[in-house]
LODOKE-929512 format. One record per residue (C-alpha): x, y negated, z; residue number from 1. Coordinates in steps of 0.2 Angstrom, whole numbers, m for minus. Example, Ala and Ser with C-alpha at 12.3 -4.5 7.8 and 13.67 -1.06 7.14 Angstrom:
REM LODOKE-929512
X->62 Y->22 Z->39 i->1
X->68 Y->5 Z->36 i->2
This chain:
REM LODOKE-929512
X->m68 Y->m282 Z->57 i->1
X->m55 Y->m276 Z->66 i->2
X->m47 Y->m258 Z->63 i->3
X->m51 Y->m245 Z->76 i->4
X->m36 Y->m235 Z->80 i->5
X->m38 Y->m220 Z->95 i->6
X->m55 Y->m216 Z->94 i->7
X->m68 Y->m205 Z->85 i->8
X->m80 Y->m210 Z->71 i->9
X->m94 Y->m204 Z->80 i->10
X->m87 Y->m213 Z->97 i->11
X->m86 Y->m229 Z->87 i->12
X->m103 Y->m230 Z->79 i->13
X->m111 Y->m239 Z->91 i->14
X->m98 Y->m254 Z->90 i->15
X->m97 Y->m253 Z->73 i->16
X->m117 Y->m255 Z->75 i->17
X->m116 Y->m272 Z->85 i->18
X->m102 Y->m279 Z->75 i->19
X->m112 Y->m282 Z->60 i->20
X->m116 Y->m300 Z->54 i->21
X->m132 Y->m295 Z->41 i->22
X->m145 Y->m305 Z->51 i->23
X->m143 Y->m319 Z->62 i->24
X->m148 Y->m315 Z->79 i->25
X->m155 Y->m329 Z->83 i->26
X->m169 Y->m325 Z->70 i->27
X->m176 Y->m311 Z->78 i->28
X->m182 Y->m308 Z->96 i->29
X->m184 Y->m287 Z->99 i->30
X->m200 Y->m281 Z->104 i->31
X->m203 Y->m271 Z->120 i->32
X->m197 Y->m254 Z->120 i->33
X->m210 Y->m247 Z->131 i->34
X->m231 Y->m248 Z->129 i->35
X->m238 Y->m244 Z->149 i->36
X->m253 Y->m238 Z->143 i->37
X->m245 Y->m224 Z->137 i->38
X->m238 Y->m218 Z->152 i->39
X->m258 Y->m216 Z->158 i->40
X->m263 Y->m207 Z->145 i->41
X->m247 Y->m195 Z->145 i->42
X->m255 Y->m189 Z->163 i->43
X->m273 Y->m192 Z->159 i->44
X->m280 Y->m176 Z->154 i->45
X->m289 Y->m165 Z->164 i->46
X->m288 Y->m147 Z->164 i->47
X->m304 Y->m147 Z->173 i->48
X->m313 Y->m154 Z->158 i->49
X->m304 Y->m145 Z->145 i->50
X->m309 Y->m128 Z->157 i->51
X->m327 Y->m131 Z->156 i->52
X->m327 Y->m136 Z->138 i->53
X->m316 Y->m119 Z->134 i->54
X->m329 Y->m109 Z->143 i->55
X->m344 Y->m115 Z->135 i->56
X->m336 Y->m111 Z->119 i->57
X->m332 Y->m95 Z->123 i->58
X->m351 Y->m92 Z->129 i->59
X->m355 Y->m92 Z->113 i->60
X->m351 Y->m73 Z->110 i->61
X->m343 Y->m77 Z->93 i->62
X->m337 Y->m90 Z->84 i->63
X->m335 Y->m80 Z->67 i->64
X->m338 Y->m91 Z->53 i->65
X->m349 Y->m78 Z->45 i->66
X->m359 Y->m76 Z->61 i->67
X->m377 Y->m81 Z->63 i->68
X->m380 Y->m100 Z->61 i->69
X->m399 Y->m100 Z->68 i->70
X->m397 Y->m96 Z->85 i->71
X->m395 Y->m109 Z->99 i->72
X->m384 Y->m100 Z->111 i->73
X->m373 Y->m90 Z->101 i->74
X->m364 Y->m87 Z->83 i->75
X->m354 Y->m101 Z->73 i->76
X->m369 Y->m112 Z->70 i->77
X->m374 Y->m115 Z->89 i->78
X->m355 Y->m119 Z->91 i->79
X->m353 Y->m133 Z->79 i->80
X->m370 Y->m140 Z->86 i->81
X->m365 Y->m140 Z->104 i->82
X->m348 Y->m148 Z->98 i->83
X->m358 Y->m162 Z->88 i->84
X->m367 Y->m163 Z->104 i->85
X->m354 Y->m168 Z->113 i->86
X->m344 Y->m181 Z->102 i->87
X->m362 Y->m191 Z->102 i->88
X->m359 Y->m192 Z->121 i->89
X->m343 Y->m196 Z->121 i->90
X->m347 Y->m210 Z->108 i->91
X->m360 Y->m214 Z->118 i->92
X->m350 Y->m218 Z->134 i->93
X->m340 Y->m230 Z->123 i->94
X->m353 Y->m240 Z->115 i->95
X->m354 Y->m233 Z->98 i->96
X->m338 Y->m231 Z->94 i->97
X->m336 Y->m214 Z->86 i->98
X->m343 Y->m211 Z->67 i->99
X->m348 Y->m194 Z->71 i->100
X->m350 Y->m185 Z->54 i->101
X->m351 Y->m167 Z->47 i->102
X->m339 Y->m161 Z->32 i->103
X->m344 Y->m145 Z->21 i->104
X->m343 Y->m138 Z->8 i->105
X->m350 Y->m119 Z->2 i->106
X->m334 Y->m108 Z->m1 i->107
X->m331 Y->m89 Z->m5 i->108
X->m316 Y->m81 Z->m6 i->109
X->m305 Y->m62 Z->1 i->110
X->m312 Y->m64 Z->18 i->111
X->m330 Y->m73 Z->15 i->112
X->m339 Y->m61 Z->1 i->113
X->m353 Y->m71 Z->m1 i->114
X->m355 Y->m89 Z->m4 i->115
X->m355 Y->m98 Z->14 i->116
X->m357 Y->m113 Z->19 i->117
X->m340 Y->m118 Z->29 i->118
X->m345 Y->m136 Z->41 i->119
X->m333 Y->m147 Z->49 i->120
X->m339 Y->m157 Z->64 i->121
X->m329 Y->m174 Z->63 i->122
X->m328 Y->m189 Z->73 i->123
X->m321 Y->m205 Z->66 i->124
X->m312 Y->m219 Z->77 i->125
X->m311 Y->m234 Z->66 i->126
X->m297 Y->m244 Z->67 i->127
X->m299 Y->m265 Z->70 i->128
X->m286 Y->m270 Z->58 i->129
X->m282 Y->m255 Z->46 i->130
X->m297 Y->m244 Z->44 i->131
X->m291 Y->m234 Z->30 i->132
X->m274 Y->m228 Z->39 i->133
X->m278 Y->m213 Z->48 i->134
X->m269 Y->m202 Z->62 i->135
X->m279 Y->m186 Z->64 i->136
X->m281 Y->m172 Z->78 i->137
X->m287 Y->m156 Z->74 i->138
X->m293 Y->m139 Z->82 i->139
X->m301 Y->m123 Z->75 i->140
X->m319 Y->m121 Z->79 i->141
X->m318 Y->m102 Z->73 i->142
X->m313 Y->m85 Z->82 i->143
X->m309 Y->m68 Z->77 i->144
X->m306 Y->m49 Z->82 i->145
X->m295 Y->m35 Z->76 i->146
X->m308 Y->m35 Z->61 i->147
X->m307 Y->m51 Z->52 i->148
X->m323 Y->m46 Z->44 i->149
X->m331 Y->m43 Z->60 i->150
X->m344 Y->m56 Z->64 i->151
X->m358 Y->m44 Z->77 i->152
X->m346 Y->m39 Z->91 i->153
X->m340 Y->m52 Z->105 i->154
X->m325 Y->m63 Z->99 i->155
X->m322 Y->m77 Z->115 i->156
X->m308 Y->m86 Z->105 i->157
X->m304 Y->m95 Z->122 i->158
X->m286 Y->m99 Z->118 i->159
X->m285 Y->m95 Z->98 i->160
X->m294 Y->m109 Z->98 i->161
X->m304 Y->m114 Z->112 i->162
X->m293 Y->m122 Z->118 i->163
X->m288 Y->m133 Z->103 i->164
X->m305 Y->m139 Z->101 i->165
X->m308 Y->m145 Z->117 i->166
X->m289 Y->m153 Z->117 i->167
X->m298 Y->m162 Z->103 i->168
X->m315 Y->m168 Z->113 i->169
X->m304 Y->m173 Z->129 i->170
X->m293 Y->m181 Z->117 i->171
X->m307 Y->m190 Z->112 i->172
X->m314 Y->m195 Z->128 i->173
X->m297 Y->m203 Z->135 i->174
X->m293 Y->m212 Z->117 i->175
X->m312 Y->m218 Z->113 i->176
X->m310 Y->m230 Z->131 i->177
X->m294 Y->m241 Z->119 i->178
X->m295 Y->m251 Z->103 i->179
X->m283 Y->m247 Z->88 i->180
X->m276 Y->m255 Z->75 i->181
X->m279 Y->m241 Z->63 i->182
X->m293 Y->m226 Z->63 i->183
X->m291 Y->m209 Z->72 i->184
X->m299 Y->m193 Z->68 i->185
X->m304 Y->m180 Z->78 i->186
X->m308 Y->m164 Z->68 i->187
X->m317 Y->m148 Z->73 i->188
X->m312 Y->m137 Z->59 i->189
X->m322 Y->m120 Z->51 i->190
X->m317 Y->m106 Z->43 i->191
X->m295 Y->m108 Z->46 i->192
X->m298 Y->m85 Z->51 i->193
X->m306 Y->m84 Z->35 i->194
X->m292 Y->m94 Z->25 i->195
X->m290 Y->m110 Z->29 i->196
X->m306 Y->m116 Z->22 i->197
X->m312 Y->m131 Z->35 i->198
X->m294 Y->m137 Z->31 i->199
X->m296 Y->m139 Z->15 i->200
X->m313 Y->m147 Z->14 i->201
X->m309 Y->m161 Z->25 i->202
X->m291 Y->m164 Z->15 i->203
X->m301 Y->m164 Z->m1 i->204
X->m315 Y->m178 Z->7 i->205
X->m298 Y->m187 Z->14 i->206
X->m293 Y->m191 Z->m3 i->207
X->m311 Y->m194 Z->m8 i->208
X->m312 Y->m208 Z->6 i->209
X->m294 Y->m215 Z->m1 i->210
X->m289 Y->m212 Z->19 i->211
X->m270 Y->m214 Z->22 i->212
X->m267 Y->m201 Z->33 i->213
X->m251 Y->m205 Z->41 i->214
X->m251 Y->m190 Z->54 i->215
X->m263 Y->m172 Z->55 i->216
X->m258 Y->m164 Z->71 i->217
X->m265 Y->m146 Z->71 i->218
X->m268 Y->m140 Z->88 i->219
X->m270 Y->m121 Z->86 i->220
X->m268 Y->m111 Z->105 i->221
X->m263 Y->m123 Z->117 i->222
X->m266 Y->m114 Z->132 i->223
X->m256 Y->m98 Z->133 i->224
X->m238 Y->m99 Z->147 i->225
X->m234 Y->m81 Z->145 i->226
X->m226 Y->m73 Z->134 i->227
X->m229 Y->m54 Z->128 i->228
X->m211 Y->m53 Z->136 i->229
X->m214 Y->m58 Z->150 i->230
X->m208 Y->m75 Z->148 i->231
X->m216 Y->m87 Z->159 i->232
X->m215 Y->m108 Z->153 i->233
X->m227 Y->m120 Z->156 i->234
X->m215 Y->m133 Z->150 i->235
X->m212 Y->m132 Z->133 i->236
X->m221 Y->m134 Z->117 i->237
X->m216 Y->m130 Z->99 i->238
X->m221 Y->m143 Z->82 i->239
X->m218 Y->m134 Z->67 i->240
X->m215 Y->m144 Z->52 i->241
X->m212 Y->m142 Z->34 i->242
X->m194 Y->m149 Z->28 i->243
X->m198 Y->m151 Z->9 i->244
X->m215 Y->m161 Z->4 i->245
X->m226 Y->m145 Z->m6 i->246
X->m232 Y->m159 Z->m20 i->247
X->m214 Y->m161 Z->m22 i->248
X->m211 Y->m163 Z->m41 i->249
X->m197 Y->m155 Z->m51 i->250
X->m190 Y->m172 Z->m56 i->251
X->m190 Y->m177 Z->m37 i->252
X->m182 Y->m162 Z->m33 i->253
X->m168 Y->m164 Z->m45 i->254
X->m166 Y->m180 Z->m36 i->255
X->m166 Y->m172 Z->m17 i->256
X->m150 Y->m162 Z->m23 i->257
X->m140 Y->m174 Z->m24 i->258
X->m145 Y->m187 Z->m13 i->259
X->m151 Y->m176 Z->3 i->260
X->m171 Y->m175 Z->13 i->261
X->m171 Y->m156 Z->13 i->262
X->m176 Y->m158 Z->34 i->263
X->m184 Y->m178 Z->31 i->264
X->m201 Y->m175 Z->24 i->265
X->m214 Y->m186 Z->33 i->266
X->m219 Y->m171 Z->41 i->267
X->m202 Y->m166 Z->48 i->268
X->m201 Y->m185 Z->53 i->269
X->m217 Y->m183 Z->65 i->270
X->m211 Y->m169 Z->72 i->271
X->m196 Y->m180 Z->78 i->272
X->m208 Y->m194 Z->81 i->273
X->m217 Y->m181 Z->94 i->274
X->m202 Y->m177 Z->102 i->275
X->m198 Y->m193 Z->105 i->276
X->m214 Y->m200 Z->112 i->277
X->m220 Y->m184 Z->120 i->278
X->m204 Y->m182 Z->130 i->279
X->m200 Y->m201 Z->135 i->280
X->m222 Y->m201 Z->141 i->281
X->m227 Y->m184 Z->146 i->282
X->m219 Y->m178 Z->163 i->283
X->m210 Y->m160 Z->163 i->284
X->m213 Y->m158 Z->144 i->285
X->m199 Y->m151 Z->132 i->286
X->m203 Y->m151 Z->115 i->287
X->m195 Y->m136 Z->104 i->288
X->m195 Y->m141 Z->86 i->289
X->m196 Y->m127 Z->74 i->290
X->m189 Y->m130 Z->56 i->291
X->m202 Y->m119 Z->48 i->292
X->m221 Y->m122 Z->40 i->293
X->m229 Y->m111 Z->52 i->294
X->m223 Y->m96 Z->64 i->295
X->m214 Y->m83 Z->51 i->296
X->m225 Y->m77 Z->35 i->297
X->m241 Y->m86 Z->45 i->298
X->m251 Y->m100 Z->42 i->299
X->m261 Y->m114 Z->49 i->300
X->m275 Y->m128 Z->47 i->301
X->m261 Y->m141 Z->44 i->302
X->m255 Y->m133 Z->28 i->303
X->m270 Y->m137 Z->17 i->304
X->m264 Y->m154 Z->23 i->305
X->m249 Y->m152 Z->17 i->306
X->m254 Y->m147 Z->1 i->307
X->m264 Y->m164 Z->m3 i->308
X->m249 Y->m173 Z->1 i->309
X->m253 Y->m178 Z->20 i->310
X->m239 Y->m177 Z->33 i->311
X->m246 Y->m164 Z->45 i->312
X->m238 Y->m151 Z->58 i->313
X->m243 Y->m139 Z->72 i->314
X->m243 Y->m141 Z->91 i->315
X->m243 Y->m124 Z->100 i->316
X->m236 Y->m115 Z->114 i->317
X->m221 Y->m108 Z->114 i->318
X->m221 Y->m89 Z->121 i->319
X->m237 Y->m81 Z->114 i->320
X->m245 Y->m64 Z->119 i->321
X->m250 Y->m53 Z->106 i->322
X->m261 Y->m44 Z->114 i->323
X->m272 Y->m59 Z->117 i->324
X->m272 Y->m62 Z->100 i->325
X->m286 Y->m57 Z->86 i->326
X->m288 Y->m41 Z->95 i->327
X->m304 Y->m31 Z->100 i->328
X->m310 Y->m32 Z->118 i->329
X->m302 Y->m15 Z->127 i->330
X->m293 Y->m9 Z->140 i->331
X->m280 Y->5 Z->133 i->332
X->m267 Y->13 Z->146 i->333
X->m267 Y->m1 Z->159 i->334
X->m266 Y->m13 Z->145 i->335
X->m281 Y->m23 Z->143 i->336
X->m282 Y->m33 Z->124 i->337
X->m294 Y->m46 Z->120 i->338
X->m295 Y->m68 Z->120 i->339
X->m304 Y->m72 Z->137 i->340
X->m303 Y->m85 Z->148 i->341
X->m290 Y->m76 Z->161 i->342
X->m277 Y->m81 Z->147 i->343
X->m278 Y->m96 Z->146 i->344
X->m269 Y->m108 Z->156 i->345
X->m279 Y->m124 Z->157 i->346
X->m265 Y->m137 Z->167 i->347
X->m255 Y->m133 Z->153 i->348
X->m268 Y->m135 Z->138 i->349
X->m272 Y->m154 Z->146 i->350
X->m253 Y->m156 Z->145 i->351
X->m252 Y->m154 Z->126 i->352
X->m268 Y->m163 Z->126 i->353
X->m258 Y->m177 Z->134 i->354
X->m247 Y->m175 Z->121 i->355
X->m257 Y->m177 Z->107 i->356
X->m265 Y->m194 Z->114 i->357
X->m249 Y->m200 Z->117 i->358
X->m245 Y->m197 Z->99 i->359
X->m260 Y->m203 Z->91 i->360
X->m262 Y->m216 Z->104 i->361
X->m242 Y->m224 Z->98 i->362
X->m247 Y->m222 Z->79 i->363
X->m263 Y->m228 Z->80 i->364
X->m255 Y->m244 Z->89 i->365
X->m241 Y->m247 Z->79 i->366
X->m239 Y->m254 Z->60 i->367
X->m240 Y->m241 Z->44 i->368
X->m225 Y->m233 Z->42 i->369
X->m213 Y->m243 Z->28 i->370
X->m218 Y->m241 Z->10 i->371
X->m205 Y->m238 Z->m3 i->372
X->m190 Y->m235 Z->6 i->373
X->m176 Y->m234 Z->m3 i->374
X->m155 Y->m234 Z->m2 i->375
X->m138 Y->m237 Z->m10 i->376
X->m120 Y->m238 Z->m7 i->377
X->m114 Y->m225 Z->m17 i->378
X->m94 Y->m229 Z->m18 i->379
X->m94 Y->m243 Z->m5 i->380
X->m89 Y->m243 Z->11 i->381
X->m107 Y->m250 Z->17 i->382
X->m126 Y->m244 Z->17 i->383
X->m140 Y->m255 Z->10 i->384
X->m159 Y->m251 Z->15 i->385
X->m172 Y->m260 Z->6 i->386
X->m192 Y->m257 Z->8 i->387
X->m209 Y->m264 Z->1 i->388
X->m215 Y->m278 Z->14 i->389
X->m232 Y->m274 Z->25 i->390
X->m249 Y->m278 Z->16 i->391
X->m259 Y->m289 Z->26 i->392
X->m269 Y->m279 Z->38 i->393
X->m251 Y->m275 Z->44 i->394
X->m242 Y->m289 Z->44 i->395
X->m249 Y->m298 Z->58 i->396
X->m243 Y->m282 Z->68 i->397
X->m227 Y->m281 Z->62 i->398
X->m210 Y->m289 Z->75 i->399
X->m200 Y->m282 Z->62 i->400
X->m191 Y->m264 Z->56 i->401
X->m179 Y->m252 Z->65 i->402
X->m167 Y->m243 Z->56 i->403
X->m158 Y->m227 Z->62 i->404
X->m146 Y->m213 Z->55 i->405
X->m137 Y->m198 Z->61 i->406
X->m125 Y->m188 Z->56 i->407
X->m131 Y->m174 Z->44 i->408
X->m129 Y->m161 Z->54 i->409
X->m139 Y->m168 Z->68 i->410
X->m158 Y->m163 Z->72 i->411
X->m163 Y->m181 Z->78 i->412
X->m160 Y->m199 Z->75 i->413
X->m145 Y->m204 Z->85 i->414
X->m142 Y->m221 Z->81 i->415
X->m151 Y->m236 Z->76 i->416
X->m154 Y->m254 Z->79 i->417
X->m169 Y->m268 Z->76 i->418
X->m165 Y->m279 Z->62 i->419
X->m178 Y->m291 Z->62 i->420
X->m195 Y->m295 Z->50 i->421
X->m183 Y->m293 Z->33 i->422
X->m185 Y->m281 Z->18 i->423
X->m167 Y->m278 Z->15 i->424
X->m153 Y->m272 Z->29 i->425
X->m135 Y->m268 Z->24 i->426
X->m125 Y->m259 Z->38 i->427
X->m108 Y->m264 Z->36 i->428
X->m93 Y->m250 Z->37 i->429
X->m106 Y->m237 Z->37 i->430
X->m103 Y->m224 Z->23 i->431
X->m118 Y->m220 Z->16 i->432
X->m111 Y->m200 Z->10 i->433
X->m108 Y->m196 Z->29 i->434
X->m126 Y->m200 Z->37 i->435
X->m145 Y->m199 Z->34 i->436
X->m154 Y->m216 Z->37 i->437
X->m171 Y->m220 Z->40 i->438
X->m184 Y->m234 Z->44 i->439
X->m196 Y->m236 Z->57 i->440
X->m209 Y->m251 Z->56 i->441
X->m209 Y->m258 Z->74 i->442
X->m225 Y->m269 Z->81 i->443
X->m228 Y->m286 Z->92 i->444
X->m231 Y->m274 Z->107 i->445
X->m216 Y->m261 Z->106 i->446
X->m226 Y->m249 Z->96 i->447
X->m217 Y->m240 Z->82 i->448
X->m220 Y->m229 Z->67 i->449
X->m211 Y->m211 Z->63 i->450
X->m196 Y->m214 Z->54 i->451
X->m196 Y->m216 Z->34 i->452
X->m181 Y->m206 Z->26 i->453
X->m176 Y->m216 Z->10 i->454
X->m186 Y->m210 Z->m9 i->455
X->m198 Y->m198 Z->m11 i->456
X->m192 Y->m183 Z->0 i->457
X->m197 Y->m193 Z->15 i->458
X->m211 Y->m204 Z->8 i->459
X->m228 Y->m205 Z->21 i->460
């Protein structure tokens, strides 16, 4: 290789990239970059549909997970059936093809005093090829008021998180018309006011059914555009992600010291995954990403995920309004509080509803994210990648493996280059102390997994 003299690092890295000799070029042909479909389901949402089902949520009174379960029109209960309800027709319309189950478990706790059973209405898209890897979406069925203990009074919920569940049943109707190569879940969680309870359950019957959840994309209000500062974006969506796996152990963290992933769990890696797919698919969508679990000292359905080990992160708005928000139904000084329908913005609630199909749709589609990843090059001046080779489900999938890196200061993958169907990539001239690396699994149609940071700080 000849010595480049004049430029920056940074400005030579692409040539550097193109100069390498690892793999015979001849031995690989790169896959398609793009999948069309995706660009229909980037625009296919419709915030007519997601208005009506937001509305007939909210006609329920309240959706308090204490509230009365016997009633047909209002109360926690008659929510969770009308829900049920409606992912039976949307299976219907597509032949069967949604498992539609319910998840529960009886919990008490700080906010539920007496023992109560918590339900989670779930329907499961089975995947042709690898029904065991799972990409899930979920919403929160329950609402609340200034009380968290009041479960009597009117609490609309529309956008905290009417809108989230029924991101999740149009989601379901655009995704349920395709066929994937691994299983997607749609979830319709209980009891996330009350602690995070519905969360929990369905993380604990995860493990149970040995899924491989690659992906829980928590969609908690979706639907708000203006901000209690009077900010107005319709534009812009924030993914908050943890940057350090919680079932971490103290031996892999002693590792992480010294060799980097503080910002490349799997989570922090879908986040990225998100903005890359959600911005290249979804027109006039900007997507903020928030290094932090959940907004500052609060908490969200994704996060009893996280604890069981799953890569999971939360899609929301990004200027929220206080006064909409778990707040009793008044008018004070010209100020009137409360979680109605005037607040929520239903064009905006199908575009994050894009967002997620697009997401689940490219996962779904795409391999399982590389298992074992791992690296060395300490004291040389070149980077080897190795990871495990795809079971079987995956294989017939698989075109072959991406690998990228960045520098470490940067938020996104910069740079990066398809490498074939191998287990082993050295990058030549690429010093393995100046850059994060990563590998993506890359499929026969263009789809492609999040990226995989190398050991157990980024393992999916």
């Amino acid at each position: 290789m000849k010595l480049i003299t004049g430029l920056s690092l940074i400005a030579c890295l692409p040539l550097v990239a193109l100069t390498q000799t690892a793999v015979n070029a001849a031995a690989w042909q790169a896959p398609p970059s793009e999948r069309a479909e995706l660009y229909d389901l980037g625009v296919a949402a419709e915030a007519e549909r997601i208005a009506r089902d937001v509305t007939q949520l909210v006609a329920f009174g309240t959706r308090h997970t204490l509230s009365e379960t016997d009633s047909t029109s209002r109360g926690i209960g008659a929510s969770r059936r009308w829900i049920e309800a409606e992912f039976r027709r949307i299976s219907a319309s597509c032949g069967g093809c949604l498992e539609v189950i319910l998840v529960a478990d009886t919990v008490s706790g700080k906010r539920i005093p007496q023992p109560t059973e918590v339900v989670n209405v779930i329907a499961i898209q089975k995947g042709k090829h690898d029904p065991k890897r799972v990409v899930m979406m979920a919403g929160d069925i329950d609402s609340r008021i200034t009380d968290p203990m009041n479960a009597h009074d009117d609490s609309p919920g529309a956008n905290d998180n009417g809108s989230g569940v029924a991101g999740v049943l149009e989601a379901a109707r655009l995704l349920s018309q395709y066929q994937f190569n691994g299983s997607i879940v749609y979830a319709a969680l209980s009891g996330e006011e009350q602690g995070l309870y519905g969360g929990a359950i369905l993380a604990k019957y995860a493990q149970q059914q040995q899924w491989n959840i690659d992906a829980v994309l928590n969609n908690d209000m979706i639907g708000n555009i203006e901000g209690i500062n009077g900010v107005i974006d319709n534009h812009t969506a924030r993914v908050f992600s943890e940057g350090t796996r919680f079932v971490e152990t103290t031996e892999e963290a002693k590792l992480r010291r010294f060799t980097g992933g503080e910002v490349d769990s799997a989570s922090r890696n879908l986040a990225r995954f998100i903005k890359k797919v959600g911005e290249h698919y979804v027109p006039n969508l900007d997507i903020m990403m928030i290094y932090r679990l959940d907004r500052f000292g609060r908490g969200g359905h994704h996060r009893p995920f996280n604890e069981a080990g799953f890569p999971g992160v939360r899609i929301m708005e990004t200027w929220e309004h206080y006064d909409r928000q778990h707040q009793d139904l008044r008018s004070e000084k010209g100020v009137t509080y409360g979680d109605t329908l005037a607040g929520v913005n239903f064009p905006y609630a199908a575009k994050l509803t894009s967002l997620n199909a697009v997401v689940l749709a490219s996962m779904a589609w795409a391999p399982a994210p590389p298992a074992r990843v791992e690296i060395s090059g300490q004291v040389s001046a070149n980077t080897t990648l190795t990871w495990a080779a795809a079971d079987q489900a995956n294989a017939k999938l698989l075109a072959g493996y991406r690998i990228y890196w960045r520098l470490t200061t940067e938020a996104e993958w910069s740079h990066h280059r398809f490498v074939g169907k191998v287990e082993s990539f050295t990058l030549d001239n690429i010093v393995i102390d100046n850059y994060y690396f990563g590998v993506a699994a890359v499929g026969l149609d263009g789809s492609e997994s999040p990226v995989v940071f190398p050991g157990p700080a980024g393992r999916f």
